[in-house]
C-alpha positions as CSV (number, residue, x, y, z in Angstrom):
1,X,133.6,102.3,68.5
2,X,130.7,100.0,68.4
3,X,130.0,100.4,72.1
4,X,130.4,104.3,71.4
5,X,127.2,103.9,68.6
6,X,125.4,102.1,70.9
7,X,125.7,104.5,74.1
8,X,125.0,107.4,71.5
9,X,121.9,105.5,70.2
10,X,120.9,104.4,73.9
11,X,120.7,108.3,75.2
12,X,119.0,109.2,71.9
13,X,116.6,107.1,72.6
14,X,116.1,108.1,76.2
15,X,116.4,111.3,75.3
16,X,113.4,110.9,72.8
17,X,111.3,109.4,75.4
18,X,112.1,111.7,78.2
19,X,110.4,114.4,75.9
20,X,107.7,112.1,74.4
21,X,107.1,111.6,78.5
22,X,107.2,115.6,78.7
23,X,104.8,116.1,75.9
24,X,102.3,113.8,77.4
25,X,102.5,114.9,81.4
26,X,101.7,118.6,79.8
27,X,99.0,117.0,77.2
28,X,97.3,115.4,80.8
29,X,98.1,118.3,82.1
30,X,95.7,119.8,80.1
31,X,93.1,117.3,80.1
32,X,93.0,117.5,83.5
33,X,92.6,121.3,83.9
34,X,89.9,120.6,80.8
35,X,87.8,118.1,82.7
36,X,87.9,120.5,85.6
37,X,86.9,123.5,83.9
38,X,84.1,121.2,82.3
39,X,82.9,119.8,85.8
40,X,82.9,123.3,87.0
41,X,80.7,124.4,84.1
42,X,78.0,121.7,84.9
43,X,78.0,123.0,88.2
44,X,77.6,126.6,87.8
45,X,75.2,125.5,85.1
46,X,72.9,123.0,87.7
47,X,72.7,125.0,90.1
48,X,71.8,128.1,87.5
49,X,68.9,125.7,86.3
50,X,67.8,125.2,89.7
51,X,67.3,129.3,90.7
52,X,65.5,129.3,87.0
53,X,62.8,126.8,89.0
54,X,63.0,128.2,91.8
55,X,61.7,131.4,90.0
56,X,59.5,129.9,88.2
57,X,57.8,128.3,90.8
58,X,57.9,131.0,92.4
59,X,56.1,133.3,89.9
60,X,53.4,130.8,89.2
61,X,52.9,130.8,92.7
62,X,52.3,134.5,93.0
63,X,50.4,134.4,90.0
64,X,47.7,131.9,91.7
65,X,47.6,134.6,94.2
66,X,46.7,137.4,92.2
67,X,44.3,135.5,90.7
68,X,42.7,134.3,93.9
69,X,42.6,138.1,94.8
70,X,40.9,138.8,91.6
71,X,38.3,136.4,91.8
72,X,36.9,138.1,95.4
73,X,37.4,141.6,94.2
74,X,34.9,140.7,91.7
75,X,32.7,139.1,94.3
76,X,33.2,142.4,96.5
77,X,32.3,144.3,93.6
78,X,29.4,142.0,92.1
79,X,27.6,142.4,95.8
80,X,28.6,146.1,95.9
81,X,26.9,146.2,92.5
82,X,24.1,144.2,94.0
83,X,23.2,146.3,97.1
84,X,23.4,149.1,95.3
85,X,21.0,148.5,92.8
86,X,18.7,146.9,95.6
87,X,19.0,149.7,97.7
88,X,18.9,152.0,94.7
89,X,15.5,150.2,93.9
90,X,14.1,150.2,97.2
91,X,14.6,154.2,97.7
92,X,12.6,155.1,94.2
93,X,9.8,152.1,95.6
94,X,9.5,153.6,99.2
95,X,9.4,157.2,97.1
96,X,6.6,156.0,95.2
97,X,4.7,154.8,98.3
98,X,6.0,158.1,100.7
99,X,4.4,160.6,97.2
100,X,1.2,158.4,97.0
């Protein structure tokens, strides 16, 4: 009989621990499919900060470009400006002298 409680105490135990052992294989289970899903995240989420540079950098870029092509369209069109009011001025001037 006494042998009898201790067998029945022996596989309650085990029993016990076989499902505490369970429990914690799915609880890593978990963790592990966590930490994955978490790596995965940083990933995505480096490499979605890197295009965001990339972008930027690339705007600014195109920015300094446009603003290059401003600056000599404004030269083009100061001299335009320029030659036109010289030319302008030397018409009426060789009018003058052409009526006189």
């Amino acid at each position: 009989m006494k042998q009898s409680k201790l067998i029945a105490t022996y596989l309650e135990q085990k029993v016990a621990n076989d499902s505490l052992i369970e429990m914690l294989h799915q609880k890593n289970a978990t963790l592990e499919n966590l930490v994955k899903a978490k790596n995965e995240i940083i990933l995505k989420s480096s490499a979605k900060a890197y295009n965001l540079r990339a972008i930027t950098i690339s705007q600014e870029t195109q920015i300094e470009v446009l603003r290059l092509e401003l600056k000599k369209e404004k030269r083009k069109l100061r001299k335009q400006r320029f030659f036109t009011k010289t030319g302008t001025i030397i018409a009426v001037v060789l009018g003058i002298l052409i009526v006189t």
